[in-house]
N, C-alpha and C positions, 0 to 999 in steps of 0.2 A: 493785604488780602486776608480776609477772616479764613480761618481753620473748614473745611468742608465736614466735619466730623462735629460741629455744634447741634445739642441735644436741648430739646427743651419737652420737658412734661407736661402734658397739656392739660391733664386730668390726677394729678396725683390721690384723689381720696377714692377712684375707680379700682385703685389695688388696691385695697383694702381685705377684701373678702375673695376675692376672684382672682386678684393676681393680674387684672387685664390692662396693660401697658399701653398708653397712647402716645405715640412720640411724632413730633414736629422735627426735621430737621433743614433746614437753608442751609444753602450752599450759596455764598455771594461770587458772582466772577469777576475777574476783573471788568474795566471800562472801556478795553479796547474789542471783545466779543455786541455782535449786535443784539438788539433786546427781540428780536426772535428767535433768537438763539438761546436765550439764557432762561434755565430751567429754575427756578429760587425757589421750589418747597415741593416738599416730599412725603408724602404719608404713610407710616406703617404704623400697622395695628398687628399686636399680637397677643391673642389672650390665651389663658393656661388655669388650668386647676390647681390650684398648690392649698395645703392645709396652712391656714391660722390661724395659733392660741387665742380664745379668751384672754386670758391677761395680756395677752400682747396689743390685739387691740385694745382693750382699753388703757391701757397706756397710752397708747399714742392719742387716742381721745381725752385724756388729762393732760398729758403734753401739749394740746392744742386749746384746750380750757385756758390751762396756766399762763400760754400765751398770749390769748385775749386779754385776759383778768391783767396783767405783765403791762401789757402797752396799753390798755384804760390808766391804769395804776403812773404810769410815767407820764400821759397825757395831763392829769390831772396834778400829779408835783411841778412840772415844768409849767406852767400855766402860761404865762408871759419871761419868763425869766428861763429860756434855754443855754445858759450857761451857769446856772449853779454846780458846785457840787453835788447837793442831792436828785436832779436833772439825770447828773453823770450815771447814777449809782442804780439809776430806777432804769436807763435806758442798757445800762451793762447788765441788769438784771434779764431783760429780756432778751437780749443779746447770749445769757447762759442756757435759757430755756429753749430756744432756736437751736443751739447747737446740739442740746440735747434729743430732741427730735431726730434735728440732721442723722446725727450719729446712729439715732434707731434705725432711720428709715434705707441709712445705709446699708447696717448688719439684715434687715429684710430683704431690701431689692437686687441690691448692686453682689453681694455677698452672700446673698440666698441663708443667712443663717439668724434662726428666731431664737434670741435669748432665753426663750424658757425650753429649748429641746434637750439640754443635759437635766434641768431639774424636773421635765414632765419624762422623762425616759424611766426616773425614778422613783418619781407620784404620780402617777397617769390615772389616777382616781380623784386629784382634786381639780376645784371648778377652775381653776386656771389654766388646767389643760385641758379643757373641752374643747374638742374640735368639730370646727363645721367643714360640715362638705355640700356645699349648697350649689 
């Protein structure tokens, strides 16, 4: 029996500016409830103001450049021959750029906390710290 507590994002590039969270979640039941009985998806929406940096989006906008460019880039060395070594090297590469995202998108969402708020606390005049409130 699947976890009732499975998330899935349905819109991730929605927070970006807005902060506004779309989440999907199923709940599978088991086989022995009847299928009028069984409830499998759920919708909440919750949206929020929250400030973020300039540089922080665009980061995450390189971050997702890079990873296009990343898996063109491994497309094109693997051609026919998906088990080389340099196959290996092009797909672990995209494999670092993914995580790096991840990692961002973590300290924004899940952790509520944007990388540049100790260094815009103490430049708050440069373009990196522009904040929108849109």
């Amino acid at each position: 029996m699947a976890s009732s507590s499975s998330i899935l994002n349905l819109n991730p590039y929605s927070s970006l500016l807005f902060n506004k969270t779309t989440v999907k979640k199923t709940i599978k039941f088991p086989s022995s409830f009847s299928l009028s009985s069984r409830k499998r998806v759920i919708f909440v929406v919750r949206a929020e103001m929250k400030k973020i940096y300039k540089g922080t989006h665009m980061r995450e906008q390189q971050l997702t450049e890079m990873i296009e460019q990343k898996v063109s880039e491994a497309e094109q060395v693997c051609g026919e021959d998906e088990v080389s070594d340099e196959c290996k090297v092009a797909w672990d590469e995209v494999e670092e750029v993914s995580q790096a995202k991840a990692d961002l998108r973590l300290k924004l969402h899940q952790l509520h906390q944007d990388p540049l708020e100790s260094f815009c606390q103490d430049n708050p005049e440069t373009d990196e710290c522009h904040i929108y409130e849109d």
